[in-house]
Phi, psi and omega in degrees: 000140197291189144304120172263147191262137191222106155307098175296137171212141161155149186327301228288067180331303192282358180276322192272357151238030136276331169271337192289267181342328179287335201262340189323290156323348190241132193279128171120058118240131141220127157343055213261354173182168198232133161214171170288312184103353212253016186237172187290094159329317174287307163332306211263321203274314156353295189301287178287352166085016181308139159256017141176157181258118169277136186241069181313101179269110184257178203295330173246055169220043169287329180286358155275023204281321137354319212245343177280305205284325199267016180244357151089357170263145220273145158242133157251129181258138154247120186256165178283310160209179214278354160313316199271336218278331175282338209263318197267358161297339160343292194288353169112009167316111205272355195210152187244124097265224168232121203316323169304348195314136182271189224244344140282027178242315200290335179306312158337294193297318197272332164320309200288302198308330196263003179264353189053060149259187185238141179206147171184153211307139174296318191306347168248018174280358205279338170315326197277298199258181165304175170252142177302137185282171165269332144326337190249019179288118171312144164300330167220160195300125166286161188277190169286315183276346157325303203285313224295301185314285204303310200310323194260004146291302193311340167291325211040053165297139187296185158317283190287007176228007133301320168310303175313309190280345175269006169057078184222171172294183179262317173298351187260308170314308156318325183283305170316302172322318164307304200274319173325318204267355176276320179285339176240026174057000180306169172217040187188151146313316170296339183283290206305327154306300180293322184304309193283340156294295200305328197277355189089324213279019133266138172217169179269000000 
C-alpha cells in the first residue's frame, strides 16, 4: 500500500504544525500541505491531492461543516467537544476524534477513513448513535477473543487474514463469528458491526 497523503486544515497555524509535527513519525502518511481552509477549498484539496483531510474543528467552524462534505475527500475531525460530532456526521464526516488524541490513534483513524470506514473516539459515540434499546443488548457478554474477533470484523477483514492475525484456524474464526452474530442478533457481519458500535463494543 502506497503512502497516504494527508491534508491539514484549521484556524490555528500553530495547532496545524502541531499535528504536521504529531503525523511526522508515523509511517505510510505524508503531511503533503498545511491550510486555514478559509480561501476556496476545493482549490487547496485540487492542489494537493490529500487522500484524507485531517480538520482541527475549532469553536468558530461549525458553519463549515458543509464544506467537509462537499470536497468528496474522507475527514477525520479533531474536535473541542462531542458536542460538535452530530452536525459533522450530518456532514459526511469519516473520523471523531479529540483535540488530545496521540498520534497513533489519530494515525489510525486516517487509514480507516482512506479505507472509507467510519471510526471515533469511544467518548463520542453516545453523541453519534442512538442509545442502544435492550433489544439490542447481547443475549450473554462476548468472551475476549470475541471482542478481538469483532474490533478486525469491524476493520473489514476476511476470515482469513482474521485467522493470521490472531494466529487461529480459518475455522475457529468461522465458529467465533457465529457466535458474535448470535449474541447481538445480527443477521450479517455488517449488522453485527453496527449493532456492536451502538453498544461502545468497538473502539478504535
Amino acid at each position: 500500500m502506497s503512502d497516504l497523503n494527508v491534508l491539514i486544515i484549521g484556524d490555528n497555524p500553530l495547532a496545524r504544525m502541531g499535528l504536521a509535527a504529531l503525523l511526522a513519525g508515523q509511517p505510510g502518511l505524508i503531511v503533503v500541505g498545511q491550510t486555514s481552509g478559509a480561501d476556496d477549498l476545493q482549490a487547496e484539496v485540487d492542489l494537493y491531492q490529500p487522500d484524507v483531510i485531517v480538520w482541527e474543528w475549532g469553536w468558530n467552524t461549525p458553519e463549515r461543516s458543509a464544506d467537509a462534505r462537499d470536497t468528496g475527500v474522507p475527514v477525520v475531525a479533531l474536535l473541542t467537544n462531542a458536542a460538535q460530532a452530530a452536525d459533522l456526521r450530518a456532514a459526511g464526516v469519516s473520523g471523531f476524534l479529540l483535540g488530545d488524541t496521540d498520534a497513533e490513534t489519530l494515525a489510525a483513524a486516517i487509514m480507516a477513513a482512506a479505507q472509507g470506514l467510519v471510526v471515533a473516539a469511544p467518548s463520542l459515540l453516545d453523541a453519534l448513535l442512538p442509545t442502544a434499546s435492550a433489544a439490542d443488548a447481547p443475549v450473554e457478554a462476548l468472551t475476549p477473543r470475541e471482542r478481538e474477533v469483532l474490533q478486525l470484523l469491524a476493520e473489514g477483514l476476511p476470515n482469513k487474514t482474521i485467522a493470521a492475525r490472531l494466529n487461529i484456524t480459518d475455522h475457529t474464526v468461522k465458529y467465533h463469528v457465529n457466535a458474535i452474530m448470535g449474541k447481538l442478533n445480527a443477521q450479517s457481519r455488517t449488522d453485527a458491526v453496527v449493532k456492536a458500535t451502538r453498544l461502545g463494543l468497538i473502539i478504535l
